[in-house]
N, C-alpha and C positions, 0 to 999 in steps of 0.2 A: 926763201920759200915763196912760192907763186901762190895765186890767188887758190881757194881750195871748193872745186867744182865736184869732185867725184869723195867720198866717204864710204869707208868699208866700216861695217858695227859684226863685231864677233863675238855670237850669241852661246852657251853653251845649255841654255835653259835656264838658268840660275837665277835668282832674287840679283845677282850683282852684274850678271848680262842684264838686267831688266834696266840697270841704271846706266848702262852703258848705251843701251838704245834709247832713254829718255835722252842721253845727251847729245848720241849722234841725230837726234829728230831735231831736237831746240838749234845745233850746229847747223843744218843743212836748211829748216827755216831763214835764219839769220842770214847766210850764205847764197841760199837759192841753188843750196849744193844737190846731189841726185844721193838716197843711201843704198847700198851694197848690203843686203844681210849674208852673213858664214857661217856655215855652222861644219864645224871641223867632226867627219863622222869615224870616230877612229875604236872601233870594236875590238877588243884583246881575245882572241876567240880562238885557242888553239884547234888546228885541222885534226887533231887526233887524242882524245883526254886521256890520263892517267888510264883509266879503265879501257884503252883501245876501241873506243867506241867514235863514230865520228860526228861528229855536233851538225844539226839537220842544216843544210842551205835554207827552209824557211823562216828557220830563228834569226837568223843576218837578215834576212828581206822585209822580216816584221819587223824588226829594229830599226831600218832602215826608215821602212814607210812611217813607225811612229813617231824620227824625227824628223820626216818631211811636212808630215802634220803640222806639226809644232812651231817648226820653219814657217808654215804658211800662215801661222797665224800670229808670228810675231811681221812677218811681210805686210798681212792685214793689217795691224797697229799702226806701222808707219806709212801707210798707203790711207788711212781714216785721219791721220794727222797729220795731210795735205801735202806728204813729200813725193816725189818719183823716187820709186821704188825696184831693186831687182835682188835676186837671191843667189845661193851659190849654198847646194849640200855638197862636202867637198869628201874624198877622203886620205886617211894620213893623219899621221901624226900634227895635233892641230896647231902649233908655232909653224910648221915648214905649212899648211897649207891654209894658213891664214893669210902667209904672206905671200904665198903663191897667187891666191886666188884674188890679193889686191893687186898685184901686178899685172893680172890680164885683165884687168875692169881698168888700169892706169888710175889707181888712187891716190888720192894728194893727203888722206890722213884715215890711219885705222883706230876706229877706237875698241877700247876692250874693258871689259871688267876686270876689278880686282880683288882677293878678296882678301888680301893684307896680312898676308902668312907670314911670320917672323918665327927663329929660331929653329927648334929640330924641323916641326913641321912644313914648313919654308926647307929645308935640307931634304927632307925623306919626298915631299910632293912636287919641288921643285916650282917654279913658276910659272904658266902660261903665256901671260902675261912681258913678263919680264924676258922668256926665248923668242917672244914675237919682237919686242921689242930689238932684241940682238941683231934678228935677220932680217928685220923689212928695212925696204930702201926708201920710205915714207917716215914722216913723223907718225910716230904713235902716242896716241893722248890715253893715258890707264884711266878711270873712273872705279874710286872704293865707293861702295853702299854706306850709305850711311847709317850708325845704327836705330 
């Protein structure tokens, strides 16, 4: 592993994304690395509900803009906490476009929260985490919250 200049942090809004960006901030201090915020925009919104009614296009577009919000103010945290800083709202299923959207920044490490699911639930919710982990061609460093 080469020197680590570029950092993706992948945010999902969570108390346990929160500690994921505290780490990828204190990392890219140390480093002098640049951080990447993600935020995987992946809406389950069938085009046509039960009831044959079609779900409005401005309900995805507010969703949308309330997590660009949100993105821009975790951008601001790490941009007030003296890093260079860029973003990336992505969409997709957020393993594949986590680690998509570090491979077009060319990141040398993605970090991600976790929130330490073990047993059914770890079965029935699967991992985030742990599929990003699979796919990216980068080290992945997970971060649990502590309680």
């Amino acid at each position: 592993m080469g020197p680590i200049s570029t950092i993706v942090v992948a945010v999902d809004f969570s108390k346990h994304s929160d500690a994921a960006v505290d780490t990828a901030i204190g990392l890219a201090k140390g480093l002098d690395a640049e951080v990447h915020v993600v935020h995987a925009f992946d809406l389950h919104v069938p085009m046509i509900t039960p009831y044959e009614v079609a779900i409005p296009e401005p309900y995805i577009e507010q969703t949308r803009a309330a997590a660009a919000a949100k993105l821009a103010t975790v951008v601001a945290t790490v941009r007030m906490a003296g890093v260079k800083v860029g973003s990336q709202l992505v969409g997709g299923p957020p393993p594949t476009a986590i680690v998509d959207a570090a491979d077009r920044v060319g990141a040398d490490l993605i970090v991600i929260g976790t929130r330490g699911n073990t047993g059914l639930k770890h079965m029935f919710l699967g991992s985030v985490a742990e599929q990003t982990l699979r796919l990216a061609r980068c080290p992945v460093m997970t971060v649990k919250q502590s309680e």
